[in-house]
N, C-alpha and C positions, 0 to 999 in steps of 0.2 A: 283599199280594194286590191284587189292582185289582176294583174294585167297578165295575162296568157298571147303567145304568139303561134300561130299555125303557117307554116313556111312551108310551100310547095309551087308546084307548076300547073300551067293549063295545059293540055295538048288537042281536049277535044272539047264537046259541045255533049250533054245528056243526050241522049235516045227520048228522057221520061219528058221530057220540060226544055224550052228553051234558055238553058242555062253551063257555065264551063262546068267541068268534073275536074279539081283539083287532086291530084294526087298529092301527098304530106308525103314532106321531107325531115321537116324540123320541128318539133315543137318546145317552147320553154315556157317559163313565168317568171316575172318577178313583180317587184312589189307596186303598184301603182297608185293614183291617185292622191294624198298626202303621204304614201309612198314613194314618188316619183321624187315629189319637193325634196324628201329625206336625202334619196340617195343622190339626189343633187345638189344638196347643204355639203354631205361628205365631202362628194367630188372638187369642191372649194378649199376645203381643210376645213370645215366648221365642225365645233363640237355638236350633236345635236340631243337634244331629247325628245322623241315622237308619240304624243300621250293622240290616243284613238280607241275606235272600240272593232273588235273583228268577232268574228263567231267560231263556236266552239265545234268547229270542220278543218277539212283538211285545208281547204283552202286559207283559212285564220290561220295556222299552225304553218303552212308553208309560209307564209308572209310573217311571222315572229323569228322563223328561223334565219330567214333571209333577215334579217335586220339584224338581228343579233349574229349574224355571221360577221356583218358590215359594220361591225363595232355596238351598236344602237343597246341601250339599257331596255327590255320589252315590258319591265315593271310600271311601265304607263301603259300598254296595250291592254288593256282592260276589254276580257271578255265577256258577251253575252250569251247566254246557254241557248235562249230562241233563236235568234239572230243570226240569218246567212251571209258570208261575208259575201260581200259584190265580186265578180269575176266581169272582165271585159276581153273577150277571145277575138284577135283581132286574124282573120284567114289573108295570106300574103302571097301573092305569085310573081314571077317575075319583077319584083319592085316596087307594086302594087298591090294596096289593100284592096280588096274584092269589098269585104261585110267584115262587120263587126257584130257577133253575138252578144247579147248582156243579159247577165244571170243576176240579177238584185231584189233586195228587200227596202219597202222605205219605211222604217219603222219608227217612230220616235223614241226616246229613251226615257226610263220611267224617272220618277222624280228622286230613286234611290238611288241607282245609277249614276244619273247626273251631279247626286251629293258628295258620291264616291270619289267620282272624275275630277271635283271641284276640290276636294280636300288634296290629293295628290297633287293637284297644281299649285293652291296657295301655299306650301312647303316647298316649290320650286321657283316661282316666279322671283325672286328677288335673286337667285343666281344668273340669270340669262342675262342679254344685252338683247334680245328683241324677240315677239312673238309672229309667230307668222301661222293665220287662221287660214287655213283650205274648205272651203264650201260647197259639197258636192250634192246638199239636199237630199240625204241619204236621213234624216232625223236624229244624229248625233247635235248636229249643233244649234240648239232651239234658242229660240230670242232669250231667255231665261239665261243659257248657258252664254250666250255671247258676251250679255251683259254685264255680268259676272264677270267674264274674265278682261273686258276692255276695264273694268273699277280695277280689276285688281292690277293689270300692266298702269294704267294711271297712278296709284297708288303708289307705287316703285318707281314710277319715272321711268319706263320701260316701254318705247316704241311697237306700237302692234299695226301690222298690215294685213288685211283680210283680203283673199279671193272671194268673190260672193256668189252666189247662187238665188235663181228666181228673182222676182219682180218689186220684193219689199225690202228695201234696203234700209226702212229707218229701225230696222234691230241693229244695224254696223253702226250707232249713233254713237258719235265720238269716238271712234277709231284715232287711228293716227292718218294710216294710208286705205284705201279702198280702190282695189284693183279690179275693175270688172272689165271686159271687153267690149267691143263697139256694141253689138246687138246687145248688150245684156245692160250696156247704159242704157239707150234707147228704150228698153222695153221698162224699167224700172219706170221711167216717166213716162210714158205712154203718151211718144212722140216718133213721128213721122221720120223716116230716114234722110228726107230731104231738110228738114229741121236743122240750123245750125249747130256745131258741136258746143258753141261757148254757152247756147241758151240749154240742154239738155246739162251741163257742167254745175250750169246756177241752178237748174233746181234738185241738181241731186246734193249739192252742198245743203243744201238748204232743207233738205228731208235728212239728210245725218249730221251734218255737222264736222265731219272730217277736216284735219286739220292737209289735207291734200288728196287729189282724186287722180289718179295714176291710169288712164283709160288706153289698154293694146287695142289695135286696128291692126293686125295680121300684115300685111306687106306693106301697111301704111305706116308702120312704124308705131311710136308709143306718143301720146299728150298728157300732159301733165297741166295738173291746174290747180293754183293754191285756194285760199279763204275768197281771197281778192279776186278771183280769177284771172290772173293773169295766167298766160298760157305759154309752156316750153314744146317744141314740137320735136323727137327726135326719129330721124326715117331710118328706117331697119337696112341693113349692108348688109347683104345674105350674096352667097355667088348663083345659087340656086335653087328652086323652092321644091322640094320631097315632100315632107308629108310637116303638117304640121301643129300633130298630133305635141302635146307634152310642153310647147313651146310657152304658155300661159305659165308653169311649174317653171319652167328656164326662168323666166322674170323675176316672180315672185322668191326663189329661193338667191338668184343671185343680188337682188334689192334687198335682201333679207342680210345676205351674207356681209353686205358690202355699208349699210348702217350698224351694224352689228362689230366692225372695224372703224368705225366712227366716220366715214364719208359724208359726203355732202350730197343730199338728195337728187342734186342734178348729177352729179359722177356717177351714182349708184344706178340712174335711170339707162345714161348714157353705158355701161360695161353691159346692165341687163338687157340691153338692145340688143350690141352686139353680140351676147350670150346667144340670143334668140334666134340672131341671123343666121349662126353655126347650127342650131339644134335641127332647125327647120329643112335644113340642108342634109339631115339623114332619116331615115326613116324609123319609124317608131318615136317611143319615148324615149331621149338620150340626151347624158348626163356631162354637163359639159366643166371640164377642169380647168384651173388656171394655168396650166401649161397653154391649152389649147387658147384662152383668153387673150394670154399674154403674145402666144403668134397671131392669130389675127391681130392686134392691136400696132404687129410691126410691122403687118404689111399694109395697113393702111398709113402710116407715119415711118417716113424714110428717116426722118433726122432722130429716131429712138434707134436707131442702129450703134449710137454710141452710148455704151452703158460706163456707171463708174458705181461707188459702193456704195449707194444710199441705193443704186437699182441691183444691187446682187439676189436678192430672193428672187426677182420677177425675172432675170437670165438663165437662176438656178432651176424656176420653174419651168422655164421654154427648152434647155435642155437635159431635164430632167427622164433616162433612160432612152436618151438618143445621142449618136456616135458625135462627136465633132472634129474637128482639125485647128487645129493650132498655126499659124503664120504670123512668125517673130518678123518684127522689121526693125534693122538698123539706127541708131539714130542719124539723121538727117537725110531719111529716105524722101527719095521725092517721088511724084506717078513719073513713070516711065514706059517703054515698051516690052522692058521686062517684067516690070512687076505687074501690070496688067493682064500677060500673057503667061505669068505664075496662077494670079488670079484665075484666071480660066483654066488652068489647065489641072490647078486643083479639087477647084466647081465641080468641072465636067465630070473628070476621072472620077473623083468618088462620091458625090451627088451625096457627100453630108454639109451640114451646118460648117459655116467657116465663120472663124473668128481670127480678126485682129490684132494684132497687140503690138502697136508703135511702142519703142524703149525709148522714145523722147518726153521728154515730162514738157518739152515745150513746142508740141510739134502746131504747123503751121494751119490755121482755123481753113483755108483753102484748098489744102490737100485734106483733112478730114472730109471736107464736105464734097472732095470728088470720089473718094473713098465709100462714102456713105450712098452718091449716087448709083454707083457701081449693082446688079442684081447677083454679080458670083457674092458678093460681101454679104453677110447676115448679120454680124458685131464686130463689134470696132471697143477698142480697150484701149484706154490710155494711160491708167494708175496702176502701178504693181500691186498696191492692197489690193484693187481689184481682182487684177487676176488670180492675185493668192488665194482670195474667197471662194470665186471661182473654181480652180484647180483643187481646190482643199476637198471641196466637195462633188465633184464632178470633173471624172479626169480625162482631157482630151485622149481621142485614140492613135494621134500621130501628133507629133510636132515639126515643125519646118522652120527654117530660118534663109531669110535673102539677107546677104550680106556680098557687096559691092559688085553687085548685081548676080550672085550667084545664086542658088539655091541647094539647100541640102538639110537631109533629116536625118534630123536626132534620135537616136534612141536612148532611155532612158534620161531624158535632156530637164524632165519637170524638175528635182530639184536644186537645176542651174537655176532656173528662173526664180524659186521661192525664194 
């Protein structure tokens, strides 16, 4: 479906009606709904391929464009000639969504169609490493077509998580994962909200068969429940809650991305959390990268301030297209009142990324860890591969060196260090 944005201001109240008259400032589109998922598989690094059906309007054509700008092959977007593609115009003022318009058709798809759909996929499904099904109740994806494609990820040995939609879940029968939200657990069982969550858990295992049930609760964070039902609980760390439009697609594409790398279900739950926390914190639908992942993750974890080369991608990622500074230290530096007041004074002054790099290959485990305490510090490096990796691909924008308690910058000094 294609998400449209209306951005403008309130200033007055109608004459006709007691209602604002927004005046428009902005408007855009891009792609939404397992469009959303897409462009936030990209923003992972994930390869993707996005097989759906859109209509043969403008609205279909600007969402093939937009994917296929964004790399995406559109020879799965499979057009229908009747079929209006769904549009969701969301009117915004001051930071706030007012309404949301929806222009849709809920059609099913005929059983030619769906033959179509099915052939393209069975010629694909053995390249992927995971499927991930968006359920928006739009009548693309009929218990028939579900079926079909949970045999065929089975058949491959090919992990499938489905978003679900409406109240009859046992078409998701034998999935892998099944991700529905609080209300939409609830209502599949047609159970009271005051109802425990472990007994609504058992009977939806029990109506599909899932080899795990993955249930968001919005600020309550994610539950996760296996066969057994035993239960993982992980609470959402957002700093603050905007809109939280899109955030269901955050999960699913980053649980998606992160089994798809071979993780472990509890790691993949616990980053799509976090994912979630970030997303929720901006308005609209927004597509969260591993750059952004990888900073959140370090400021929640102080002792990840010291990287070495088994962690150079995920450094490479955090700063990737952002300035840093460079702070050579001596070997046999110790905290002092200088180097602490170096530390700040390079913080302050130019409010980039500072990194570390002790030239002792044995430096002492107490000064790293006041080091790490420290909030001017961002990373700390201790192995010259490191920073070779580092610097090879990402080049500080100044270098500095203390040396017997002085301080002075290098120019052109990177390849002393390599």
């Amino acid at each position: 479906m294609l998400d449209t944005y209306t951005t403008g201001r309130v200033r007055r109240i109608s004459p006709e009606a007691p209602v604002p008259v927004m005046e428009v400032l902005k408007q855009e589109a891009r792609p939404g709904g397992a469009g959303n998922v897409v462009l936030s598989l990209l923003a992972l690094g994930a390869h993707v391929i996005a097989a759906g059906r859109i209509g043969n309007d403008v609205e279909g054509r600007a969402i093939e464009t937009a994917l296929g700008a964004a790399g995406i092959d559109s020879s799965f977007l499979l057009v229908e000639k009747e079929y209006a593609t769904p549009v969701k115009n969301r009117l915004i003022a001051d930071s706030q969504q007012l309404l949301r318009v929806d222009r849709e058709m809920v059609a099913p798809i005929s059983p030619r169609f769906e033959q179509k759909l099915l052939q393209r996929l069975e010629g694909v499904v053995q390249k992927v490493h995971v499927i991930a099904l968006s359920d928006y109740g739009k009548g693309l994806l009929t218990p028939t077509l579900i079926a079909r494609i949970i045999d065929l990820a089975k058949k491959e040995n090919v992990p499938i998580i489905i978003d679900p939609k409406g109240v009859d879940f046992r078409k998701y029968r034998g999935a892998t994962i099944l991700k529905p939200n609080l209300s939409e657990a609830y209502a599949a069982v047609q159970m009271g909200l005051k109802e425990p969550l472990e007994a609504v858990a058992a009977k939806i295992h029990q109506i599909t068969d899932v080899d795990y049930l993955l249930i968001t609760r919005s600020e309550a964070g994610i539950s996760l429940f296996d066969k057994s039902l035993r239960r993982w609980d992980f609470p959402v760390r957002s700093k603050e809650v905007i809109d939280v439009t899109g955030a269901g697609d955050t999960v699913l594409a980053v649980v998606s991305a992160a089994l798809a790398n071979r993780l472990d279900l509890s790691s993949a739950v616990q980053l799509a959390n976090i994912a979630a926390g970030i997303a929720i914190e901006r308005l609209g639908c927004a597509q969260i990268t591993l750059a952004e992942l990888a900073c959140r993750l370090l400021e929640f974890d102080g002792d990840s301030k010291v990287f070495d080369e088994n962690h150079a991608f995920a450094l490479r990622e955090v700063l990737k297209g952002k300035p840093y500074v460079l702070l050579v230290l001596s070997k046999g530096q110790k905290m002092s009142n200088v180097l602490f007041r170096t530390l700040r004074s390079l913080k302050g002054d130019l409010r980039e990324h500072l990194v570390v790099y002790a030239r002792d290959g044995h430096i002492d485990d107490e000064f790293v860890h006041l080091l790490s305490s420290l909030q001017e510090v961002d990373t700390i490096i201790l192995q010259p591969d490191s920073l070779k990796k580092l610097c090879e691909t990402v080049h500080p924008s100044g270098i500095y060196f203390l040396e017997r308690e002085k301080l002075r910058k290098e120019e052109g000094a990177l390849g002393i260090l390599l």
